[in-house]
Phi, psi and omega in degrees: 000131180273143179253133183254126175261122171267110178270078163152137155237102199237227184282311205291325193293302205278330177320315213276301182329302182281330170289348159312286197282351154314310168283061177028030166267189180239135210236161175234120157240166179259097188228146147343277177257111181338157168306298190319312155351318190248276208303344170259028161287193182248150184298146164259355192178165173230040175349085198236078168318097175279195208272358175273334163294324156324305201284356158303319160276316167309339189287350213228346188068042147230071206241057191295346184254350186002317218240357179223001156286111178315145200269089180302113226272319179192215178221126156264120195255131183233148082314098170279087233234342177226143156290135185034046174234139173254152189231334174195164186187139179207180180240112173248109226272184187230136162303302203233107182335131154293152174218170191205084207244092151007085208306344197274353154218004142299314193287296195311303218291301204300330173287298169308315176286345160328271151325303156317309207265004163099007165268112199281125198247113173259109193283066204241157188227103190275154173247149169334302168307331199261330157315288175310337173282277187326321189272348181294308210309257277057036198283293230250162200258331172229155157217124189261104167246136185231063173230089180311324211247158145091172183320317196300324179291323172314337221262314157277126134351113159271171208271098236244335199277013218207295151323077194260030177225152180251357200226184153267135191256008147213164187242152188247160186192126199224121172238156162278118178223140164261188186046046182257110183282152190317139170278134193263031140290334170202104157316282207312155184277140189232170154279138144234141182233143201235102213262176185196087182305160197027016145266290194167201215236088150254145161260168159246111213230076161339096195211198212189083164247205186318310191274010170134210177297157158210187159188154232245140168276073207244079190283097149216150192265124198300150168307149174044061183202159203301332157338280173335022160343333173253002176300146164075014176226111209259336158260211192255114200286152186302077171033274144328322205261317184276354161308303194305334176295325171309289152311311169315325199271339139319328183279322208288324208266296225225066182306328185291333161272343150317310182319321171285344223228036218265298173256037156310112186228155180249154212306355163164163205306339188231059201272020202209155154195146182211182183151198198187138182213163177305154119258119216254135140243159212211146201290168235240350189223129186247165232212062169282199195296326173254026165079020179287178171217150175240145156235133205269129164238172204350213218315332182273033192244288174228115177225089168323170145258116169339320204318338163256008186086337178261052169286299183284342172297326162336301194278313175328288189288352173308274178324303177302340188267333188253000157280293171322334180269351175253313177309317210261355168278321174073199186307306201337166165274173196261059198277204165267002162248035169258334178314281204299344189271338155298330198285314176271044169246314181303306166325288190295345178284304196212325202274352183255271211311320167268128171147298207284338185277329174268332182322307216299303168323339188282338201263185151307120193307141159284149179306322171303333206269340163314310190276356144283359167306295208319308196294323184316319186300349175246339183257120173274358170273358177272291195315303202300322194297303185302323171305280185296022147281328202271348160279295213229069162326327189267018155292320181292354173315318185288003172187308221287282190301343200248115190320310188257021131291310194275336170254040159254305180303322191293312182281352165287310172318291179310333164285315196284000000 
């Protein structure tokens, strides 16, 4: 039986792990942190999972919230062009809900069933040095690192072709809350994203933490611009303080999710969370020190900016895609170009298409994808169409990114 060693446990790591040892391998994961450990932590993300990434867990039975995350129906996409003036706004239903389950009881649930299910789980936060020992032993026939964060990531190359940023292009900041009331342009629970040109972004995020139903508060701000409210607090801000920084900035920009946010609290002391990063992709095989070779999955590979939503879908279809490529290996080894020809079949697969969509989202919208905004607000087959990219990016390839793709379609519609 071949043994896999999994370093991190996050969606793709503990994902990859468990679906491992469902096909009868034998798995080592590595996690940091104890289950109790992540549920009494701080959110790590705000993960709002469509439905082909969803169905990576259900193929596996860990789709444990199934029945009690709220079911996210679409996205309501706002434009603003003046403070607290809408300028445009439309509604993009989903065929099959998103859902968005508070990684700090997903990841701990998962951590458990780890261990039920026959996965040796070591609770160690590895180092570079604790790698390089491990793979001269010769235990594992593969080691998969998936620890987005932290020493181990330093280890991949960046990609300089694939990376057209040096720097972070938001600064991001997320609180969890209850008593935020429905928008009564579309009740059922949605994303609503709010766009604020040459400021930055809130999202509204439908979700499912300790305490019940809730929703996420997601602010993010072009650097050094009137957002940025969190620029320059290099720890971790008092709770209390980044709600309020939240809200003030909701009341100044967006009376209308003001309207709403009147008795808004947050969902438990350790509800927020913020900070700012590159977005990077990185070659796909690190090298250690005794000559070993890792292979890097989802964020320590490829790590988007939230502005679309596909981190944790990323990680999802990542892992279900580096499953499928170790079952169709058989005995064979796990050498370094069946690594890199998995990691770039995924890439050509998934990773080029969101990658190349969000960068693209980080910049000012270009006139096409504006006057597809626009069209949407009178047509729901462009809005659905425009939804069901955040399932499948790569559609939008087929129209969404390309100018005279995109007026061609708005206008074949728009005539039909």
């Amino acid at each position: 039986m071949r043994k896999i060693l999994i370093v991190g446990a996050g969606q793709a790591g503990l994902q990859l792990a468990l679906s491992l040892r469902a096909e009868g391998y034998e798995v080592t994961l590595m996690s940091a942190r104890t289950p109790e450990e992540i549920r009494s932590g701080w959110p790590t993300s705000t993960q709002a999972m469509f439905d082909l990434s969803l169905q990576t867990e259900r193929a596996y039975g860990l789709n444990h919230w199934e029945n009690v995350t709220p079911p996210i129906q679409g996205l309501r996409a706002q434009l603003s062009v003046e403070k607290g003036q809408l300028a445009l706004a439309f509604n993009a239903p989903l065929d099959r809900p998103a859902q968005s389950t508070d990684q700090r009881i997903k990841m701990a649930r998962w951590l458990e069933d780890a261990e039920e299910r026959g996965v040796e789980v070591v609770y160690n936060a590895a180092t570079t040095q604790d790698l390089d020992a491990i793979t001269q032993l010769g235990r594992y026939d593969l080691t998969v690192v998936a620890a987005g964060k932290g020493d181990l990531v330093a280890m991949f190359d960046r990609d300089p072709e694939r990376s057209p940023y040096t720097e972070p292009q938001r600064g991001l900041a997320v609180a969890y809350v209850h008593g935020l009331r429905p928008d009564p342009e579309w009740p059922e629970p949605h994303v609503g994203f709010h766009a604020l040109p040459g400021l930055g972004e809130l999202f509204v995020i439908p979700g499912l933490t300790h305490s019940g139903p809730c929703d996420i508060l997601f602010w993010e701000a072009i650097p050094g611009g009137p957002l940025d409210r969190w620029a320059g607090h290099t720890g971790r801000m008092a709770p209390q303080q980044h709600l309020e920084i939240t809200l003030d900035l909701i009341r100044e920009h967006l009376p209308w999710v003001a309207a709403r946010a009147g008795d808004v609290q947050l969902t438990d002391a350790k509800a927020t969370l913020h900070g700012r990063y590159t977005p990077t992709v990185r070659r796909p095989v690190a090298q250690l020190p005794g000559g070993g070779r890792v292979l890097g999955l989802a964020d320590v590979v490829i790590a988007n900016d939230p502005i679309t939503g596909q981190g944790s879908n990323t990680a999802a279809k990542a892992a279900h895609h580096y499953l499928q490529a170790i079952l169709a290996r058989g005995d064979q080894p796990f050498d370094e170009q069946w690594m890199t020809e998995t990691f770039e079949t995924f890439w050509s697969a998934h990773g080029m298409a969101v990658t190349g969509w969000t960068n693209g989202m980080l910049q000012p919208l270009p006139p096409h994808v504006q006057q597809v905004l626009g069209a949407a607000t009178a047509n729901e087959r462009i809005a659905r169409r425009f939804a069901y990219g955040f399932v499948d990016p790569n559609d939008l390839l087929n129209w969404f990114v390309d100018p005279e793709k995109a007026a061609a379609y708005v206008g074949e519609v728009s005539g039909a």
